[in-house]
SETOR-166199 format. One record per residue: z, x, y of N, C-alpha, C, O in turn. Coordinates in steps of 0.2 Angstrom, whole numbers, plus 5000, padded with zeros to 4 digits. Layout:
REM SETOR-166199
ZXYZXYZXYZXY;...
REM end
This chain:
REM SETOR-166199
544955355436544555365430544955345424544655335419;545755325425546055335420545855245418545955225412;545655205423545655155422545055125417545055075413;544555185420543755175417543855185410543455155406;544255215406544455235399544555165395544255155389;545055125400545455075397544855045397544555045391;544455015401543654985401543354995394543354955389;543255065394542955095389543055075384542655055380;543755085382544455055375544054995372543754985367;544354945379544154905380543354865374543254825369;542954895379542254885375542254905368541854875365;542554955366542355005358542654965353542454975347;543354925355543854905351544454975349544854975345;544355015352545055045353545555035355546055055353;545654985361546154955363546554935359547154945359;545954875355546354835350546754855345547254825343;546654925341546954955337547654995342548255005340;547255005347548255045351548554975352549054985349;548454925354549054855356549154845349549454785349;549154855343549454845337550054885332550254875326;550054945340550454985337551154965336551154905335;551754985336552454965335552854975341553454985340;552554985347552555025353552554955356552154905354;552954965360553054925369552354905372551854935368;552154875377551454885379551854925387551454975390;552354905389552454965393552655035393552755065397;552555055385552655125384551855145384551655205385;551555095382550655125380550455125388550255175390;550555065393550355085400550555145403550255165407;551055155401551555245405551155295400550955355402;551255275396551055335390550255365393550155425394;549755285395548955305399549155335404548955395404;549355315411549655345414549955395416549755435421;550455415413550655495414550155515409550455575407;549655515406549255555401548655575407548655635410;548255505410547855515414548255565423547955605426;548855555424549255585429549355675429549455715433;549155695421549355765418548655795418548555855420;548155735416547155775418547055775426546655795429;547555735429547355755439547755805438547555835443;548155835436548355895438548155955436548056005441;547955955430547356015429546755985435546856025440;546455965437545955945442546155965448545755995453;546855965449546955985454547156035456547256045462;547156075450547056145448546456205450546556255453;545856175447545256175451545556185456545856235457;545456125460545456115467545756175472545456195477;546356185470546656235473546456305473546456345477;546256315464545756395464545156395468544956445469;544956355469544156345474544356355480543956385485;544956325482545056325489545456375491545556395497;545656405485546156495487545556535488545556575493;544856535484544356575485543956555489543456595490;544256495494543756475501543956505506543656515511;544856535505545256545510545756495513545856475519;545956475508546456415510547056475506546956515502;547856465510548156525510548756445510548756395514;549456475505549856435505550356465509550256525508;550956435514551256465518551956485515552156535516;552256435512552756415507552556425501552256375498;552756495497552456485490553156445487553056425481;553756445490554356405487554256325487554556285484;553956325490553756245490553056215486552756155488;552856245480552256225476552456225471552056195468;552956225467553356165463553356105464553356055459;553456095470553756025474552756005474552455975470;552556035479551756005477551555995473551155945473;551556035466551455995460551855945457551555915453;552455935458552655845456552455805462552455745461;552355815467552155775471551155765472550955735477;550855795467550455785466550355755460549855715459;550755755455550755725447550955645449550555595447;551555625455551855575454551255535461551255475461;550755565465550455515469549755515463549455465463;549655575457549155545452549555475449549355425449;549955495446550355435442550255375448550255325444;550255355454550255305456549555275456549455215455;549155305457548555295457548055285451547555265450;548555335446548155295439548555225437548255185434;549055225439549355145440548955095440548655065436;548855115447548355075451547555075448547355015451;547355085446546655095441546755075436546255035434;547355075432547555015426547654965426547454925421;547854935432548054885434547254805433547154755431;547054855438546354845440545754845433545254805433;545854895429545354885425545854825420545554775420;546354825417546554755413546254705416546054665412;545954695423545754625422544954615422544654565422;544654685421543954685421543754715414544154755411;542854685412542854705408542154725409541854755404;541854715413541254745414541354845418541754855423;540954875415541054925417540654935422540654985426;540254895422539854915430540354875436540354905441;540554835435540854835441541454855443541654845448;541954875439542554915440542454975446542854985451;541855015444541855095448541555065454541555105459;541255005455540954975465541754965464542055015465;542154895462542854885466543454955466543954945470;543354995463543755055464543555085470543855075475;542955125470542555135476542655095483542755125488;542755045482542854985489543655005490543755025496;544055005488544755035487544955095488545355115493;544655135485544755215486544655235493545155245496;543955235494543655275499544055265506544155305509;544155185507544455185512545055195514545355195520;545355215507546255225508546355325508546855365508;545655325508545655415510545455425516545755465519;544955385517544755395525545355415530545555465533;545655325528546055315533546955355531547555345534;546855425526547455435523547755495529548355495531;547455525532547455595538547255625531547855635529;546855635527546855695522546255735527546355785529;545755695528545455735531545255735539544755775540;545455715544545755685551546555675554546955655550;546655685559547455695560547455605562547055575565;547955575558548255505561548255485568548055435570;548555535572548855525580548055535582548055485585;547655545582546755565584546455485581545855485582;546655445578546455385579546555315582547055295584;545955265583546255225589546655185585546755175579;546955165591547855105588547755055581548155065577;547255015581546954985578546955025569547054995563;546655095570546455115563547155155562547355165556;547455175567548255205567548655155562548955185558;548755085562548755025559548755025553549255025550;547955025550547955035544548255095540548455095535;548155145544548155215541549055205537549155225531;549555175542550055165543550355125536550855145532;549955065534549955025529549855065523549955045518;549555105523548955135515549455175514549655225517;549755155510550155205503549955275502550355325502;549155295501548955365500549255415507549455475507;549355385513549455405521550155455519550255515520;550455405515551255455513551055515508551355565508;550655495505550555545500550455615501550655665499;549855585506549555655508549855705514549755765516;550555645517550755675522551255745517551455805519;551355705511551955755506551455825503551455885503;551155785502550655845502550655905506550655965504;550455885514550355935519551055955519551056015523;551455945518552355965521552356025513552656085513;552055995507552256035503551756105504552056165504;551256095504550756165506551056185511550656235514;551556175516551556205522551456195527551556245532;551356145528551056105534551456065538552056065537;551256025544551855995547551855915543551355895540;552255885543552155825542552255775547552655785552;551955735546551755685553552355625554552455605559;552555605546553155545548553655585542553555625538;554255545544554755575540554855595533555155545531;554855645528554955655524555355595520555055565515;555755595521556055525516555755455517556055415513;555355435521555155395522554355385517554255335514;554055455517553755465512553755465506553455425502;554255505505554655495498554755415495554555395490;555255375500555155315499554455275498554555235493;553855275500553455225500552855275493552355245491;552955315491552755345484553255305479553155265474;553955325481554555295476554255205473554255175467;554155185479554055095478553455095476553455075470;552955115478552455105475552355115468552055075465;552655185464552555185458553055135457552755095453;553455115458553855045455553554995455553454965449;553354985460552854895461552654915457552654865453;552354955455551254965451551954965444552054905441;552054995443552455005437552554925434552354905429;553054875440553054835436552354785436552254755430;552054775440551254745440551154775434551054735429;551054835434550554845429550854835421550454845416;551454815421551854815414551654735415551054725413;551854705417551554615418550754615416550654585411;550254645420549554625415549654665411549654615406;549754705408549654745403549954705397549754705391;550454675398550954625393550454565392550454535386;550054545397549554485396548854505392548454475388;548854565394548054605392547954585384548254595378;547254545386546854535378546254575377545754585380;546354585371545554625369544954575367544354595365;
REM end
């Protein structure tokens, strides 16, 4: 969503008033960023009070600090990822179909909601490539759960990808016209 904003900016002429500020354009993409990474966290607030009152029970209360930075930093990559993406668009109807085409199957295929080893070789494959796969695997290790590949491994492939997207995303945003 954080990208649909920039869209929005975009359209209103707001943008063009933030890119004239005295500010870096890589401090206004971080700044969007960690802004948009801090409302997934309230949301994911929600999420967790609904699902404490569903009967979802954390095992490790020592470890929900850690789930909460490792829920802000795989939001921060993912609103990356959606800034990225809306810099080069400007039509607001079609940002949320190519988000959508991106999203949906990098959650399918993430084990958020199916175990990885329970897919055929082939979908094991992509699961393996998808950056969210690590995410969520940090995720299930932080609520208490087992993790499926190794911890620092995870760690690493969250690390780089907010890098990459960090610097991609500092490169359009340094080209981005209103």
């Amino acid at each position: 969503m954080n990208g649909m904003s920039l869209i929005w900016d975009k359209q209103f002429g707001f943008l063009k008033e933030t890119l004239v500020a005295p500010v870096s354009r890589a401090r206004l993409l971080f700044g969007r960023c960690l802004g948009g990474a801090t409302t997934s966290i309230f949301q994911g607030f929600i999420v967790i009070t609904f699902a404490f009152l569903m009967g979802f029970r954390i095992s490790n209360w020592a470890l929900f600090p850690l789930a909460l930075i490792l829920m802000f930093l795989t939001a921060l990559m993912f609103s990356l990822l959606g800034t990225i993406l809306a810099s080069k668009f400007d039509d607001m109807q079609s940002f949320p179909t190519i988000m959508n085409l991106l999203v949906m199957p990098m959650f399918f295929l993430s084990g958020a909601l199916f175990p990885i080893n329970n897919f055929p070789s082939v979908i094991k494959i992509l699961a393996k490539i998808n950056p969210m796969t690590y995410c969520v695997d940090l995720l299930k290790y932080a609520f208490g759960g087992k993790a499926e590949f190794n911890i620092l491994l995870n760690i690493s492939v969250l690390a780089v990808g907010i890098i990459a997207l960090g610097i991609l995303g500092t490169y359009f945003f340094n080209r981005l016209e209103t």
